[in-house]
C-alpha positions in Angstrom: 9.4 -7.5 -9.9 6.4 -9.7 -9.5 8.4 -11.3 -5.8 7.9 -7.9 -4.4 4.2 -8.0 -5.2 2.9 -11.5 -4.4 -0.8 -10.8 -5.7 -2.6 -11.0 -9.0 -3.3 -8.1 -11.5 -5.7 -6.0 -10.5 -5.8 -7.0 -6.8 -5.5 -4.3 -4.1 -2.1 -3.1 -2.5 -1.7 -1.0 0.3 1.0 0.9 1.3 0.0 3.2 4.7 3.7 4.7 4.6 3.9 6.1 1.3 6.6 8.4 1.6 8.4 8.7 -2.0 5.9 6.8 -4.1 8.5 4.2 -5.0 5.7 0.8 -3.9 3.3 2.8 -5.9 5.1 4.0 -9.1 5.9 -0.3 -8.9 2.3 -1.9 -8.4 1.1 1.0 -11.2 3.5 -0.7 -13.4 2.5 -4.5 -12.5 -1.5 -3.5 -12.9 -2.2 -3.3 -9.6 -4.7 -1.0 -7.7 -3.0 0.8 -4.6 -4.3 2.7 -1.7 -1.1 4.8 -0.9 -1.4 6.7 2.7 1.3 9.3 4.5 0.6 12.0 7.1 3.1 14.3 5.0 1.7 17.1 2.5 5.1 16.9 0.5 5.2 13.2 0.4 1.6 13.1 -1.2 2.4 15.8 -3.8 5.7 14.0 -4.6 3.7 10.7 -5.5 0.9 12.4 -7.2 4.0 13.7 -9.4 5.2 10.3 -9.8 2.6 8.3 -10.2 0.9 10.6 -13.2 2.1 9.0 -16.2 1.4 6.9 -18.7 2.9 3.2 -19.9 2.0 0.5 -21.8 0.0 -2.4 -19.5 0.4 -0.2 -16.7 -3.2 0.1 -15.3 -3.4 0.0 -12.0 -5.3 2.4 -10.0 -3.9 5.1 -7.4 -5.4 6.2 -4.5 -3.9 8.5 -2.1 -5.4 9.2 1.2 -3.8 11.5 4.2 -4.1 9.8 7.2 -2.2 8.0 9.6 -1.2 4.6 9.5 -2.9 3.7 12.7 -5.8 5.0 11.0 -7.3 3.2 8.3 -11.0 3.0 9.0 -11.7 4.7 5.7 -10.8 1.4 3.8 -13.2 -1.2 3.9 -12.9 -4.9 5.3 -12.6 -6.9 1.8 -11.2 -4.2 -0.2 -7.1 -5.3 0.8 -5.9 -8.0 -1.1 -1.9 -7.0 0.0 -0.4 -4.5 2.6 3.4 -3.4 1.9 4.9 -2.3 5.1 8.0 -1.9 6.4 9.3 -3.9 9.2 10.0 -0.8 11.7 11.4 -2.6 14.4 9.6 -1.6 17.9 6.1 -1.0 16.1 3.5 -3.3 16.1 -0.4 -2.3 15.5 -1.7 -5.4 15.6 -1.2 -8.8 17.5 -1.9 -11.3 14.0 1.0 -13.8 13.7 2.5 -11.9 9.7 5.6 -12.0 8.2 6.7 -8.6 9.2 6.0 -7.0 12.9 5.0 -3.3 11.6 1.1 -4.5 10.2 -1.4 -2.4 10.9 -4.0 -4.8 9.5 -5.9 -6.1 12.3 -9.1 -4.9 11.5 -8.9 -6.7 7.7 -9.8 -9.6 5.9 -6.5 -9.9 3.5 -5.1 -13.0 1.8 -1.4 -11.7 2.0 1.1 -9.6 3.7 4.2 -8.8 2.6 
């Protein structure tokens, strides 16, 4: 599980699409704080439900914001130490030189993007 998360325990993940919780439910599990954002009501409620529980080692922090993905001015500039996005083809927020096209992370100082 660690190759999905390249980023030390305790370092900061965010996922702007949260959707089903799935990225958080897994950095929860590898001890790693995540800032999970989606624009959808349900979406939210369905990870607060899945991210409340407790296991073993599994430590990391959950915050969930609603916002838009485009929108991420309530995080601040060192606080990102990973952003999980999905590579939505057509979609680009930002003109760095990542991995993936779909990063919205123009505006931060991050080590990694996955």
């Amino acid at each position: 599980m660690d190759k999905l998360f390249p980023s030390q325990e305790v370092d900061c993940v965010l996922d702007q699409f949260a959707d089903g919780g799935t990225t958080l439910v897994e950095a929860k599990l590898l001890n790693r704080n995540i800032i999970g954002v989606d624009v959808n009501d349900v979406a939210l409620e369905r990870c607060r439900e899945k991210t409340n529980f407790e296991h073993e080692g599994a430590n990391g922090k959950v915050y969930l914001k609603k916002g838009d993905a485009r929108n991420l001015s309530f995080i601040s500039n060192e606080h990102v130490d990973l952003i999980c996005t999905p590579n939505f083809s057509g979609y680009k927020y930002c003109n760095r030189s990542h991995q993936t096209s779909g990063c919205c992370c123009s505006q931060y100082q991050i080590r990694k993007a996955c």
